[in-house]
C-alpha positions as CSV (number, residue, x, y, z in Angstrom):
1,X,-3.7,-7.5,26.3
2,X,-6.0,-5.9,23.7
3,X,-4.6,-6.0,19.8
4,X,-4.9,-4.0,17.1
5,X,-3.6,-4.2,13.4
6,X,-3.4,-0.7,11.6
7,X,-3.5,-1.7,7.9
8,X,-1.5,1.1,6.1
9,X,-2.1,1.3,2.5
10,X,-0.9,4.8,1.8
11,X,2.0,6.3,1.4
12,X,3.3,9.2,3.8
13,X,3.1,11.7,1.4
14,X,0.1,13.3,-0.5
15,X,-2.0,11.7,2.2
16,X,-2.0,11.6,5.6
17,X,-3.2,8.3,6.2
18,X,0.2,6.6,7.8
19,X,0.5,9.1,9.9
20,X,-3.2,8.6,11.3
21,X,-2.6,5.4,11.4
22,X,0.8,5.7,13.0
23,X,-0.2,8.0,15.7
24,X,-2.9,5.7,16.9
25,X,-0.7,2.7,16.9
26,X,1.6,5.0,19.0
27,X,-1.9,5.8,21.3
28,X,-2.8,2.2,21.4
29,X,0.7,1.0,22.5
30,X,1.4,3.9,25.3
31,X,-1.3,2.4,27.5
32,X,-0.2,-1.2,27.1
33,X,-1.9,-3.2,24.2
34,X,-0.3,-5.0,21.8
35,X,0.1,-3.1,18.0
36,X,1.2,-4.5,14.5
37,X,1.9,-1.8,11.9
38,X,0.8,-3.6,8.2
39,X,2.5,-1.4,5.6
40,X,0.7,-2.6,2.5
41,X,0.8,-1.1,-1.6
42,X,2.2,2.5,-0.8
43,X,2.4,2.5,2.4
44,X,6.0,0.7,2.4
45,X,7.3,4.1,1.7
46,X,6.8,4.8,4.8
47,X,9.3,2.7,6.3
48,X,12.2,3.9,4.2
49,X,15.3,5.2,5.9
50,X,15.2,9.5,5.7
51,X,11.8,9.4,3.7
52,X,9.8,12.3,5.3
53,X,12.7,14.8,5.6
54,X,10.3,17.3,3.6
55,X,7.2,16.8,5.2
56,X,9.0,18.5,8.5
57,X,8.6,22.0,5.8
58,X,4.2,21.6,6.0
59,X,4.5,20.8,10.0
60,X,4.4,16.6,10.2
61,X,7.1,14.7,11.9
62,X,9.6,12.1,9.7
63,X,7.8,9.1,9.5
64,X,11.4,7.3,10.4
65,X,11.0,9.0,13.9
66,X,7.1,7.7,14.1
67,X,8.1,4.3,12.9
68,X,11.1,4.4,15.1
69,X,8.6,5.1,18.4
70,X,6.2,2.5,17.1
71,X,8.7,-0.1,17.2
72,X,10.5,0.9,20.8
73,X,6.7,0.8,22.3
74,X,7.1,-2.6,21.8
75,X,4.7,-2.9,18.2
76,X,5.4,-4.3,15.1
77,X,5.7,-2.3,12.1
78,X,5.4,-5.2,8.8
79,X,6.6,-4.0,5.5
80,X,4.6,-6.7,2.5
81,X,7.2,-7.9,0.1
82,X,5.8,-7.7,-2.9
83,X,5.1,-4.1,-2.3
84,X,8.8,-3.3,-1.7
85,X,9.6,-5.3,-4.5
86,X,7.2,-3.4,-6.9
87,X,8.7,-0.7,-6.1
88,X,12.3,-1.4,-6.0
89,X,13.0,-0.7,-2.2
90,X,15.4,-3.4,-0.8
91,X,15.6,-4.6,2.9
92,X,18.9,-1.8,3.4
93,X,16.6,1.7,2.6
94,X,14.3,0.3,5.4
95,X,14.6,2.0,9.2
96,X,15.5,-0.3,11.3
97,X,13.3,-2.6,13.0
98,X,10.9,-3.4,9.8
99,X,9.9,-6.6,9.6
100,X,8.9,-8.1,5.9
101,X,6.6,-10.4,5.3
102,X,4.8,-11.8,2.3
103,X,1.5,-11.0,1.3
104,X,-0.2,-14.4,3.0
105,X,2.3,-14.0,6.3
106,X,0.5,-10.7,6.5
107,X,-2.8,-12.4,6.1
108,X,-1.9,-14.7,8.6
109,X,-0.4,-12.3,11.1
110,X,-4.5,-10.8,10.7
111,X,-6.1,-14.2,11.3
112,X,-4.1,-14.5,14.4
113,X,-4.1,-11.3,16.3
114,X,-6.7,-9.3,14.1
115,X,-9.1,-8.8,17.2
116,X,-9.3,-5.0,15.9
117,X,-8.3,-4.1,12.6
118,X,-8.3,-0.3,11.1
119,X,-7.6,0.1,7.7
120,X,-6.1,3.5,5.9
């Protein structure tokens, strides 16, 4: 089974980085590889519970929905700690199903399984 880590740096909103990245992930799942979502800096908002209602106005889907899919595919979506922390979003605001890891257990989730890695 083929891996791939989408490194996702950006938040959901002002760019649509995550949502590139997510709806790769979402590709690269559907045909039976294995995925890990990395949610790095601003791209933890991404995995917050209801974030996105507003981007349904200009036409993209709620990222909860995208990370939601992600996750019942069978992929990992990885929240970094320190992000959330810096930004004062605790492990309840997060959908469902979001792992978090420190900065060097994200490091060593790409030394293990980083056989393609795509960062956004």
């Amino acid at each position: 089974m083929a891996k791939l880590i989408m490194d996702v740096g950006h938040a959901p909103f002002g760019h649509e980085n995550a949502y590139a990245g997510f709806f790769v992930t979402m590709g690269w799942v559907s045909i039976g590889n294995q995925g890990f979502v990395l949610l790095r800096g601003e791209g933890v908002h991404a995995a917050r519970k209801g974030q996105g209602d507003t981007m349904m106005e200009i036409g993209l889907p709620q990222t909860e929905k995208l990370v939601n899919d992600i996750i019942g595919e069978g992929a990992r979506v990885i929240a970094e700690k320190e992000a959330l922390r810096a930004r004062n979003i605790t492990p309840e605001m997060l959908i469902q199903g979001v792992e978090i890891m420190s900065s060097s257990e994200l490091d060593a989730v790409v030394l293990e399984h980083g056989e393609r890695v795509l960062t956004l």
